[in-house]
C-alpha positions as CSV (number, residue, x, y, z in Angstrom):
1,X,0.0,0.0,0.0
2,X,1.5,3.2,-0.5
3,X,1.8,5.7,2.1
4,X,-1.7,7.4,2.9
5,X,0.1,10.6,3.0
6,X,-0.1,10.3,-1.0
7,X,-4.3,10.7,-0.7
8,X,-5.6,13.2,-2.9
9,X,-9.2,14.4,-4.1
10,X,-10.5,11.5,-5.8
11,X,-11.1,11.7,-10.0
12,X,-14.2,13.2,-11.6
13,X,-15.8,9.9,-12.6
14,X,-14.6,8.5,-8.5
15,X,-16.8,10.8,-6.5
16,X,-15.4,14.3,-6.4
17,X,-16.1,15.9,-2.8
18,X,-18.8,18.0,-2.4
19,X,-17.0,21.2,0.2
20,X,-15.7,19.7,3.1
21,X,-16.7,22.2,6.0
22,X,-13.8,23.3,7.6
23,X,-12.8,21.0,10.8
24,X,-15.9,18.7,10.3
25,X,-15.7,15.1,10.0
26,X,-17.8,13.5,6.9
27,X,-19.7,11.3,9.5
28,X,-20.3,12.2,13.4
29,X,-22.2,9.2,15.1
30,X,-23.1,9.9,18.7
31,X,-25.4,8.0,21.1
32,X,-26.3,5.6,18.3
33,X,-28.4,2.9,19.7
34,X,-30.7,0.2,17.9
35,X,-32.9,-2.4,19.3
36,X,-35.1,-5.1,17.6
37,X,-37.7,-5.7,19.8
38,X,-36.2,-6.6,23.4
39,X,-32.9,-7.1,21.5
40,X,-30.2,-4.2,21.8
41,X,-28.0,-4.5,18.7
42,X,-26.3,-1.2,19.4
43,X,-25.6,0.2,22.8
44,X,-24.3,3.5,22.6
45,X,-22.0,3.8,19.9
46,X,-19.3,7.2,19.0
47,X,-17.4,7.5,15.9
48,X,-16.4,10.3,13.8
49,X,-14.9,9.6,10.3
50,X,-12.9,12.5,8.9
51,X,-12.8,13.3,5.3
52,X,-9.8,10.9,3.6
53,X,-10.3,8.7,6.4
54,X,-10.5,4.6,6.2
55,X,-11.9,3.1,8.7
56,X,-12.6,-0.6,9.1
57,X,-14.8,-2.6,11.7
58,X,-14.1,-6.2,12.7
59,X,-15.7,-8.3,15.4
60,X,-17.9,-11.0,15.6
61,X,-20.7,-12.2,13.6
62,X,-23.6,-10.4,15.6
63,X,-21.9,-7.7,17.0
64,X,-23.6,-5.3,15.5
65,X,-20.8,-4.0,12.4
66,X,-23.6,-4.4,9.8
67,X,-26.4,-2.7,11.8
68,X,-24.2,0.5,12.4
69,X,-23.1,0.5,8.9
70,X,-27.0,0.8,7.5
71,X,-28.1,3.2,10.4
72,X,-25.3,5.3,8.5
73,X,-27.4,6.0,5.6
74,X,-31.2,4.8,7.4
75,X,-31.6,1.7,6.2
76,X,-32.1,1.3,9.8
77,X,-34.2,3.4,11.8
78,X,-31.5,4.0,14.4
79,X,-33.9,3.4,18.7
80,X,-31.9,6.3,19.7
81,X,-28.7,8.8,19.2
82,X,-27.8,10.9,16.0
83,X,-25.6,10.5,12.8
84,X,-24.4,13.6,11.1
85,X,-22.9,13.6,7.3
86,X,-21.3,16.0,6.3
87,X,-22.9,18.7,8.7
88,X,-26.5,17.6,8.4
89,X,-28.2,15.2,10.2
90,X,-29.4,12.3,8.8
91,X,-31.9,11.2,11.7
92,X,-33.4,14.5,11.9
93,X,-36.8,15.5,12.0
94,X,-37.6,16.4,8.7
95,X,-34.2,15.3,7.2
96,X,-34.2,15.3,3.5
97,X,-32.8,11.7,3.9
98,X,-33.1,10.8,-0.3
99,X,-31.0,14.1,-0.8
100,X,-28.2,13.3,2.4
101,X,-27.9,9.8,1.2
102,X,-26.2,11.2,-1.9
103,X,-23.1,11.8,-0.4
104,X,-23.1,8.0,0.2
105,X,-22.2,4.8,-2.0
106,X,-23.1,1.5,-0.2
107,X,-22.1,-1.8,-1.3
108,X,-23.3,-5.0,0.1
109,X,-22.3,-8.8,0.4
110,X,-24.8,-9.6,-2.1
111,X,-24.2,-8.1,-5.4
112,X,-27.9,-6.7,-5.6
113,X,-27.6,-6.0,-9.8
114,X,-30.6,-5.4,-11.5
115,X,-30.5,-8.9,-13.3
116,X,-33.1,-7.6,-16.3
117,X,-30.3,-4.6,-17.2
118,X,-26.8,-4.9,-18.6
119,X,-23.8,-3.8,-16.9
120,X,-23.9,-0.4,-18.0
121,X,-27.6,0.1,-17.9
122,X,-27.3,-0.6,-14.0
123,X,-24.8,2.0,-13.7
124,X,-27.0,4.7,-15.6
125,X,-30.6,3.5,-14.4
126,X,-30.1,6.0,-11.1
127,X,-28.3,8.8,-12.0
128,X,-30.8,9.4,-15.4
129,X,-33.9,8.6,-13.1
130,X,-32.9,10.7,-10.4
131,X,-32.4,13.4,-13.2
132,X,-28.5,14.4,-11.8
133,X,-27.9,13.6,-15.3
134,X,-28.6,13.2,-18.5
135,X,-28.1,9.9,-20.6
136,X,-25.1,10.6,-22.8
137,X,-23.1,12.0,-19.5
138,X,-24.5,8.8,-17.6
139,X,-22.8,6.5,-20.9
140,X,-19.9,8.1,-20.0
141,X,-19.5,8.3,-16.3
142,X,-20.3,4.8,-16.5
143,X,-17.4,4.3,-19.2
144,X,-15.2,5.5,-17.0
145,X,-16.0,3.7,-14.0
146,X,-15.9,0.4,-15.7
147,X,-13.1,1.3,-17.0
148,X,-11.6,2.0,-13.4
149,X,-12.9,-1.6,-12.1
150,X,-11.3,-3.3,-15.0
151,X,-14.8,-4.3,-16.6
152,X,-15.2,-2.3,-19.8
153,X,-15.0,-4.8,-21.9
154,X,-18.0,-6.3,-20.0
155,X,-20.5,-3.1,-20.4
156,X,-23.0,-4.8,-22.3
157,X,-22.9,-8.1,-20.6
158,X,-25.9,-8.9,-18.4
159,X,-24.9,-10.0,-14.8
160,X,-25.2,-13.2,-14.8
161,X,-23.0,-14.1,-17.0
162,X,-20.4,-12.8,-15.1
163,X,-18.3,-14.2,-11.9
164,X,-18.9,-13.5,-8.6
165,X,-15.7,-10.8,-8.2
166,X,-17.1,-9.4,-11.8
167,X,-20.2,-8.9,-10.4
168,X,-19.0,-7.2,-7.0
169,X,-16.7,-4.9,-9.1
170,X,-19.8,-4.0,-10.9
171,X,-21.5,-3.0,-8.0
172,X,-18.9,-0.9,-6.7
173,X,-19.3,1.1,-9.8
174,X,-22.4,1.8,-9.8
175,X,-22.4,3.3,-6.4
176,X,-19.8,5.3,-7.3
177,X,-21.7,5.9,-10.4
178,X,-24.0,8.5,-8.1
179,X,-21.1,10.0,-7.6
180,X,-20.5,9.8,-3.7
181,X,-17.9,11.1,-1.2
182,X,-18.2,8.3,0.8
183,X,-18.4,5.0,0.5
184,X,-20.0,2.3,2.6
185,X,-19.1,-1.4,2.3
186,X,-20.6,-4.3,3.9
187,X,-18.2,-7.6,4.0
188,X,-17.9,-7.0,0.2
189,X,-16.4,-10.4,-0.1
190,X,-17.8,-12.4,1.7
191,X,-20.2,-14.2,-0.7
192,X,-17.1,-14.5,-2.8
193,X,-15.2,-17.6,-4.1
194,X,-11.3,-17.2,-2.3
195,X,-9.4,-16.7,-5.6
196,X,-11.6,-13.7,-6.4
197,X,-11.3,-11.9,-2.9
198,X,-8.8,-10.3,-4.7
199,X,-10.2,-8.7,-7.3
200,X,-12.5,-6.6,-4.7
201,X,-10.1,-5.7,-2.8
202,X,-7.6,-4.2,-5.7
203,X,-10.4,-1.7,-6.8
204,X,-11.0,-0.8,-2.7
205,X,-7.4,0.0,-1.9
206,X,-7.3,2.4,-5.8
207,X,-10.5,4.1,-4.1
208,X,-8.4,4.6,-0.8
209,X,-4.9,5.7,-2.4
210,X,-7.6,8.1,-3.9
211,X,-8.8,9.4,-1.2
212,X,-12.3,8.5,-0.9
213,X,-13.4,8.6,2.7
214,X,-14.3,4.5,3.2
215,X,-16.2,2.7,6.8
216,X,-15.6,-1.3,5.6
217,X,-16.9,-3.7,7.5
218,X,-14.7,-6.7,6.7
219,X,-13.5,-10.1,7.8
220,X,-10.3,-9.7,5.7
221,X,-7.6,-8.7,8.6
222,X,-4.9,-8.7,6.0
223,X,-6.7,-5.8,4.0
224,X,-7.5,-4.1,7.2
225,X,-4.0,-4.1,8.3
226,X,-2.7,-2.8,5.0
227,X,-5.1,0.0,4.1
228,X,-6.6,0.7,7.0
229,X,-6.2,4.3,8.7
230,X,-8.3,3.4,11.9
231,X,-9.7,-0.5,12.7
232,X,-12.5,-0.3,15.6
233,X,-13.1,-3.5,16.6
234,X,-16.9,-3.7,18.2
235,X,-18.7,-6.4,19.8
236,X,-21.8,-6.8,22.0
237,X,-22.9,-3.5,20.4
238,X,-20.2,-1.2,21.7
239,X,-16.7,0.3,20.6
240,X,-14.6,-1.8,22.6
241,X,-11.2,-0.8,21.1
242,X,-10.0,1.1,17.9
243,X,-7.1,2.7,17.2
244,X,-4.2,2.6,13.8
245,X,-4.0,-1.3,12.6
246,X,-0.7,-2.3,14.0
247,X,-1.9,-1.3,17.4
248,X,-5.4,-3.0,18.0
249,X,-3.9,-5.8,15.6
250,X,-0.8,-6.6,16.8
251,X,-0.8,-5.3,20.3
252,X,-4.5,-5.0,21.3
253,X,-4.8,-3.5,25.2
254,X,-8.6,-5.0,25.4
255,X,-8.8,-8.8,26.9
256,X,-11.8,-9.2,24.4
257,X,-10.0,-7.8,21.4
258,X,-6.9,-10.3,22.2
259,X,-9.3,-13.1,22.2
260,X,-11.3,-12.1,19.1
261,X,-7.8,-11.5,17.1
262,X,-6.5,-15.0,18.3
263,X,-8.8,-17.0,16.7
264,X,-9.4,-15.4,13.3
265,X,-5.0,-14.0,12.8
């Protein structure tokens, strides 16, 4: 990985920023709680994210990762507490949550194509229906993007004809295809065969030497460590340690982090 200190403002066609305000962080979660039914997923949770920043959240299955990760754009109703982005609150009353979500690409495990529209036609399907633009810039937006995944030569190609690690590449582009300044990604590979793990991960540590402000949930520890500018590590619902990679990785100070890290290192 080369050093983060090289991060710059990402390309036109890889989610320009939209104005940073000055000494704001791009997301400020605070108090975030979230319960299903008599179940508390969350239990108080405090992050900010500052612009440039990658972040990436291991624990356990069920500790909540996932959950925080779609309160972040209200895919979950979040019980309690607040998430800002980019200065405006997402879970407030009245929030123009459809306009706020812009600023953020998601990508989940599943691939979630449209299966009836070719590659390209996925990427341009929001942007034109949204109206942020119009169907020649969409072509080429999504041009570019495929061209930035390695999948070009795959534009007309309907998804399932392609693999697994095709398809997730896909997918990345068309979030960033809206033209986000940050990106959201949910255990990206895991619903991937091994030997294509790789091909995810190449495109996700370009958007980070880019500068693209990432929160990656992920099971890959290797990635983490090596792109990583911050690892929290949550379980139970809480931040129980974060901090840079070679710290909480290699010399965790939390007796639950050394155990987690011992079984999956």
């Amino acid at each position: 990985m080369d050093d983060k200190t090289t991060k710059g403002a990402t390309t036109p066609a890889g989610a320009p920023a939209t104005g940073d305000k000055a000494g704001q962080p791009k997301i400020r979660i605070t108090g975030l709680r979230k319960s299903f039914g008599d179940n508390e997923v969350l239990s108080g949770i405090d992050l900010d994210v500052e612009p440039g920043e990658v972040v990436c959240v291991i624990g356990p299955s069920g500790s909540g990762k996932s959950t925080m990760l779609r309160c972040i754009n209200r895919l979950e109703e979040p019980t309690s507490g607040d998430i800002v982005i980019d200065g405006e609150s997402i879970c407030a009353p009245g929030a123009d949550v459809d306009r706020i979500r812009r600023h953020l690409g998601m990508v989940f495990q599943q691939f979630n194509l449209f299966p009836h529209y070719s590659v390209r036609e996925n990427l341009t399907y929001a942007p034109v229906q949204l109206k942020l633009m119009g169907q020649a810039e969409a072509d080429k937006v999504a041009m570019d993007l495929l061209a930035r995944v390695g999948m070009a030569d795959k534009a007309d190609a309907m998804p399932r004809s392609l693999s697994g690690g095709q398809q997730q590449r896909v997918a990345i582009a068309r979030a960033l295809a809206m033209q986000p300044d940050i990106m959201l990604f949910d255990e990206p590979t895991s619903a991937l065969d091994p030997e294509m793990v790789h091909e995810v991960l190449d495109v996700m540590r370009e958007l980070a030497d880019d500068g693209m402000t990432m929160v990656i949930v992920t099971h890959e520890m290797g990635f983490a460590h090596d792109v990583a500018d911050r690892v929290i590590f949550i379980d139970g619902g809480v931040i129980v340690e974060q901090g840079d990679p070679e710290q909480v990785m290699h010399h965790p100070r939390n007796e639950r982090t050394k155990s987690f890290l011992s079984k999956v290192l």
